[in-house]
C-alpha positions as CSV (number, residue, x, y, z in Angstrom):
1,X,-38.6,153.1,65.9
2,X,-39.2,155.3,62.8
3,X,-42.4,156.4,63.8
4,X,-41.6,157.6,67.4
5,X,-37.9,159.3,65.8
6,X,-40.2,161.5,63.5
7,X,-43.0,161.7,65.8
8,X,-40.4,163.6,68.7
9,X,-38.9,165.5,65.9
10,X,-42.2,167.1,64.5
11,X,-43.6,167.3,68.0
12,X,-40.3,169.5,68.9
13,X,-40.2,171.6,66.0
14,X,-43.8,172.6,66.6
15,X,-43.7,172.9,70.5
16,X,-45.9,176.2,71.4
17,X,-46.7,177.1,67.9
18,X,-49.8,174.9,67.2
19,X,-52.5,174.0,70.1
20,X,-51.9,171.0,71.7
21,X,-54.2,168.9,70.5
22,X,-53.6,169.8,67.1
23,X,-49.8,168.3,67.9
24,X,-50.2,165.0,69.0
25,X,-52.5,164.4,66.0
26,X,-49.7,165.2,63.4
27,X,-47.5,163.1,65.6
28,X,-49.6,160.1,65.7
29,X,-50.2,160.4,62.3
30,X,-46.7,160.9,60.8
31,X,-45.8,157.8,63.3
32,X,-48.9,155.8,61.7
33,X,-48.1,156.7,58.0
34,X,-44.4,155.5,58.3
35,X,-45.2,152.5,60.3
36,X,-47.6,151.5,57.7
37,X,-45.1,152.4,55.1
38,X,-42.1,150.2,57.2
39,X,-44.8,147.1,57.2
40,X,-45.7,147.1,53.7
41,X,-45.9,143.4,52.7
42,X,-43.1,141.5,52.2
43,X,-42.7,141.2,48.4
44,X,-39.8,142.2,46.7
45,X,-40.3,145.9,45.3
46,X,-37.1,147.6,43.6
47,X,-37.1,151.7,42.6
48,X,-36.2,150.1,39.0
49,X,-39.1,147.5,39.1
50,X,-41.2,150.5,40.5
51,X,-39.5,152.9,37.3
52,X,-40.9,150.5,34.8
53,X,-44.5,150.6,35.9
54,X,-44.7,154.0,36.9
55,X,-47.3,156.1,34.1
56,X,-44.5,158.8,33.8
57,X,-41.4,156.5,32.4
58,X,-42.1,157.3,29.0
59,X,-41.4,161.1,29.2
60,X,-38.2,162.2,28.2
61,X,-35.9,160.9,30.7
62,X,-33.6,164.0,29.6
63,X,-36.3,166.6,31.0
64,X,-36.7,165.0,34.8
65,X,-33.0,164.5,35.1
66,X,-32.1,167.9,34.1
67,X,-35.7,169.4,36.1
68,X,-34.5,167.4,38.8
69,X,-31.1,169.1,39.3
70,X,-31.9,171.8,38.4
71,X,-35.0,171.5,41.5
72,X,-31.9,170.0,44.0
73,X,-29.9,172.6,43.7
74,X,-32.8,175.3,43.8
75,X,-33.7,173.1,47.2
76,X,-30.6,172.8,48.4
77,X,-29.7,176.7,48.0
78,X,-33.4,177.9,49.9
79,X,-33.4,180.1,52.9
80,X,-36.8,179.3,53.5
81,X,-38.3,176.1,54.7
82,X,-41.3,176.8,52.5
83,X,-39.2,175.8,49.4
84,X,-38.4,172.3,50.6
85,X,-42.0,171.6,51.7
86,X,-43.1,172.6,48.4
87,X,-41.0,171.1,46.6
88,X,-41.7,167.6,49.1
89,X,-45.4,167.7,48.2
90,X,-44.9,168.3,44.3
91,X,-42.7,165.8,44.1
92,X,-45.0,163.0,46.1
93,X,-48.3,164.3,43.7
94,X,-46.3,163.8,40.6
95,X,-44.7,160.1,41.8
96,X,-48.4,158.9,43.3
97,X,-50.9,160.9,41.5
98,X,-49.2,161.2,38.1
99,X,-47.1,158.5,37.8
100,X,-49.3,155.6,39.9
101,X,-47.2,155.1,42.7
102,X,-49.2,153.0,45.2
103,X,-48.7,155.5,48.5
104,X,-47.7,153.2,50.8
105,X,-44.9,151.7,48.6
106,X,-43.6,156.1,48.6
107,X,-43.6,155.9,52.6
108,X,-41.8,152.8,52.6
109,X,-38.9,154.2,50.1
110,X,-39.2,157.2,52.4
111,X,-39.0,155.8,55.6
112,X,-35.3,155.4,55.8
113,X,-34.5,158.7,55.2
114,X,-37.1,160.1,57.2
115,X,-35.6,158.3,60.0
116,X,-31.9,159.4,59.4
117,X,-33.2,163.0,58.8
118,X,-35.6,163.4,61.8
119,X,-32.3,162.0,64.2
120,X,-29.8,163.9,62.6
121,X,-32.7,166.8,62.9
122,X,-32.7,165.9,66.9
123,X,-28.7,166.6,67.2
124,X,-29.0,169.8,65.5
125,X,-31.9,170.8,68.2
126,X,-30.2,169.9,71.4
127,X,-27.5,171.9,72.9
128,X,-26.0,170.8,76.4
129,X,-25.9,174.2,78.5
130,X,-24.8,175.3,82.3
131,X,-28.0,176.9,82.8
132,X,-31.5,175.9,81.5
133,X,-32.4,178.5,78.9
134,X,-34.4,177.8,75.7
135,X,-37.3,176.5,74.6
136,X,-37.4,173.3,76.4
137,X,-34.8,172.7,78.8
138,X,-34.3,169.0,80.7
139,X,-32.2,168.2,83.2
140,X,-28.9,166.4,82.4
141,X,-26.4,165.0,85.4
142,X,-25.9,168.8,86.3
143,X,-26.4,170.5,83.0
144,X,-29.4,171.0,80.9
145,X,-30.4,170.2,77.7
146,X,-31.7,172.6,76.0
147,X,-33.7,173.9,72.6
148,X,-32.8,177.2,71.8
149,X,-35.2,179.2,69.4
150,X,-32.3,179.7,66.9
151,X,-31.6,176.6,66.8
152,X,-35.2,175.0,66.2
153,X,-35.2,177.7,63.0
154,X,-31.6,175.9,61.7
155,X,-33.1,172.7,62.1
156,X,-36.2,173.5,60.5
157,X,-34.0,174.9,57.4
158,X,-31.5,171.8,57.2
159,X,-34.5,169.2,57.2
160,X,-37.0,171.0,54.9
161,X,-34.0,171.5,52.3
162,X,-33.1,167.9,52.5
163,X,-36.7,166.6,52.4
164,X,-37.3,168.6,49.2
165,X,-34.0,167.4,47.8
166,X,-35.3,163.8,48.4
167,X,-38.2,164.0,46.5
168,X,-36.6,165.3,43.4
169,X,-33.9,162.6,43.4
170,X,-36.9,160.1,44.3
171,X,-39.2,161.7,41.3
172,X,-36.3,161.0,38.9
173,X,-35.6,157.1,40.2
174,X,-38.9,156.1,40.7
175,X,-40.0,157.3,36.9
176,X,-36.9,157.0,35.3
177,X,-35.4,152.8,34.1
178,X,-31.9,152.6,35.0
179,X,-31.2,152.6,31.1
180,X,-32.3,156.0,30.3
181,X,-30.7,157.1,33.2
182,X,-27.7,155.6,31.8
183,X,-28.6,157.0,28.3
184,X,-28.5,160.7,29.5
185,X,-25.3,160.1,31.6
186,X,-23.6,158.6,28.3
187,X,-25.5,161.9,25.7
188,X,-23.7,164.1,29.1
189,X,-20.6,162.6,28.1
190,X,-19.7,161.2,31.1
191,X,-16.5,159.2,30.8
192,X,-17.3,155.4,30.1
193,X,-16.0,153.6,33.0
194,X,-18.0,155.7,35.4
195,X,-21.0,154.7,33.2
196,X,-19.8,150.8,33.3
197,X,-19.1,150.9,36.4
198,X,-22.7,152.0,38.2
199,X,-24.0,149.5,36.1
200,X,-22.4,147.0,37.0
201,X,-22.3,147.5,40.4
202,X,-25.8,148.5,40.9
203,X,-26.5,144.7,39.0
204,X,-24.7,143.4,41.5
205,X,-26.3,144.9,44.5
206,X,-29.4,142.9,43.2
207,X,-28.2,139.6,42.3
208,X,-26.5,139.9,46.2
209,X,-29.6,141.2,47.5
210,X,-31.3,137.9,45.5
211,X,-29.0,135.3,46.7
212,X,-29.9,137.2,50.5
213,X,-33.1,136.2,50.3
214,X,-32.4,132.7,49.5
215,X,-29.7,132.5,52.3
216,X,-33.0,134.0,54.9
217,X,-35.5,131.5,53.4
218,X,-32.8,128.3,54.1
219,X,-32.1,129.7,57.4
220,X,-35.4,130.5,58.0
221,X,-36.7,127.0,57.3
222,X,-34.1,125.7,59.6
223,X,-35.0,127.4,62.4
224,X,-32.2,129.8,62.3
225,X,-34.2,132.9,63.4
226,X,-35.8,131.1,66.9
227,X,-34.5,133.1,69.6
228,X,-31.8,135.5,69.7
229,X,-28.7,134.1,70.2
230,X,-29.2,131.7,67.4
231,X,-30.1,134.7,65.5
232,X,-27.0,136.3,65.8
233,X,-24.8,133.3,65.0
234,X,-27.5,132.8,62.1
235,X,-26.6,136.5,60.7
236,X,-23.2,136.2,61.3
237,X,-22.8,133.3,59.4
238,X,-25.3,134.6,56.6
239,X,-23.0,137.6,55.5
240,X,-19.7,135.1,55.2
241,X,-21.3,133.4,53.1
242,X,-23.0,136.5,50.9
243,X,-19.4,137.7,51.4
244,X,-17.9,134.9,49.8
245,X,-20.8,134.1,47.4
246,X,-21.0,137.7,46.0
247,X,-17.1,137.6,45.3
248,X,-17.5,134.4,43.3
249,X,-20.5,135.5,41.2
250,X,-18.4,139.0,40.3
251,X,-15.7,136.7,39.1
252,X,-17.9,134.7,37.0
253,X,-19.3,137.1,35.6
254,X,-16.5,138.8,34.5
255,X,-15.2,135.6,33.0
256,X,-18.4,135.9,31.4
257,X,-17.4,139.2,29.8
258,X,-14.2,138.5,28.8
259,X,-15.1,134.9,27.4
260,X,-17.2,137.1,25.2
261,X,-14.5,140.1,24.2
262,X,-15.6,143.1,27.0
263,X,-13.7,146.0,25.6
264,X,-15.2,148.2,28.0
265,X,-18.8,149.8,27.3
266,X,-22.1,149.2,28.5
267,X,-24.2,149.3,25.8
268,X,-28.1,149.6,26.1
269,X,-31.1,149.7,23.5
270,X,-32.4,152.9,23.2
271,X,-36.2,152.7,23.4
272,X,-38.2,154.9,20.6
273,X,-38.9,158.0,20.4
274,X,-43.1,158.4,20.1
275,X,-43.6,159.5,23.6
276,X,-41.0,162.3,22.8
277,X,-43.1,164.3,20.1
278,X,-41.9,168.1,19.9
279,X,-45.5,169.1,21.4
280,X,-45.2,167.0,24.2
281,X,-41.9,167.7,24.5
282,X,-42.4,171.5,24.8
283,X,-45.4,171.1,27.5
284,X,-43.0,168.8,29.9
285,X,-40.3,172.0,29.1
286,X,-42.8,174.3,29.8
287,X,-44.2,173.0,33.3
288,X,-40.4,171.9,34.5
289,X,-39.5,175.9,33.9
290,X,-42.7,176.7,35.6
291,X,-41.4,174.6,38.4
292,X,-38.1,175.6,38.9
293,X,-39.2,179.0,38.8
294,X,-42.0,179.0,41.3
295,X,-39.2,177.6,43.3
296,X,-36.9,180.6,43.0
297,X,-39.2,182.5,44.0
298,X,-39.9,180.8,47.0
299,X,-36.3,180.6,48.4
């Protein structure tokens, strides 16, 4: 479903400005690199799993979170949609080609919100109009829907922008641990129970998502996924239980805390400091400026 979302979206946005055949190739190639991204295998990947191993995690994590809002808000300020494509393939050769990022696991990150983008990118096109004007006009009990010119040019804006604001945010997540993300937030000085609390939430999206995964492998073995119906009940019955198993574990765990005198705090171990030499250093400040500047000048 993916696949065929983008694949309309793209074929719309370039309707009469490429040659035909030229169009159904990008759209049966953007469907085939998202489906191959969707049907990755089935092992369990996180962004922080992915963070650890990627070659760029031991650059200052102080220089891509600053170059990376600095980028968003350059992306998310453009009035031309050549910003946010380049800014979309910078971002994807620094993750793969710098940092190691097998491609496929980047597609499969980026599926989800490719697919949100290119169907909230499909609302923006359409407009519902008394007489069949535009672009491309089809028939709708009595009305038409239409694709005005104007409106093709605001979508094309909207999802440029937000593609180029997903790479950045995905350049800092995929190469930055959760710690040193937490470690800039805390040198920010943002206040401490905002910095307890996304940790200890996002710790506890993973030990649900964990204790999913066992709940899907007991039901699977059981049958519980063998037609439909019984798939449903199998679901419904699934999330009561992660319901009531997620609440538990959050109270242990803060029993946990308090047995052992949580005064509020996260604290982390900050890692050393050799892959932050001032030479270094200055080269990663140089190229991020470089960046954000080519970017200005693109808008």
């Amino acid at each position: 479903m993916s696949g065929i979302l983008i694949a309309l979206f793209i074929g719309i946005m370039l309707y009469g400005r490429v040659p035909w055949l030229l169009l159904a190739a990008l759209c049966l190639g953007a469907a085939v690199l998202i489906t191959l991204g969707r049907h990755r295998n089935t092992r369990f990947l996180t962004i922080d799993v992915l963070a650890q191993v990627s070659r760029l995690n031991r650059v200052s994590a102080d220089l891509k979170f600053w170059t990376a809002i600095a980028l968003t808000a350059v992306c998310a300020s453009a009035r031309s949609p050549a910003t946010g494509v380049f800014l979309t393939v910078l971002m994807f050769l620094l993750i793969v080609c710098v940092g190691g990022l097998n491609p496929r696991d980047y597609l499969r990150l980026l599926a989800l919100p490719a697919s949100f983008l290119a169907l909230s990118g499909l609302a923006m096109l359409f407009e519902i109009s008394a007489q069949g004007v535009g672009i491309i006009r089809v028939p709708f009990f009595g009305t038409w829907l239409c694709v005005t010119e104007e409106a093709r040019n605001r979508a094309v804006i909207v999802t440029t922008r937000a593609f180029g604001a997903i790479g950045c945010l995905y350049m800092l997540s995929l190469t930055t641990p959760t710690p040193d993300l937490i470690g800039v937030l805390r040198r920010t000085h943002c206040p401490d129970v905002l910095i307890d609390l996304m940790y200890l939430i996002y710790r506890d999206i993973f030990l649900m998502l964990s204790m999913y995964r066992a709940m899907r492998d007991a039901a699977k073995s059981r049958l519980g996924y063998v037609n439909y119906p019984t798939q449903v009940r199998t679901m419904g019955n699934l999330y009561a239980n992660l319901l009531a198993c997620g609440y538990q574990k959050a109270k242990r765990n803060f029993d946990a805390m308090e047995s052992r005198c949580f005064d509020a705090g996260v604290r982390f171990l900050e890692r050393g400091t050799t892959a932050k030499a001032p030479a270094r250093a200055a080269a990663h400040t140089a190229a991020a400026i470089g960046i954000v500047g080519l970017s200005v000048l693109l808008r």
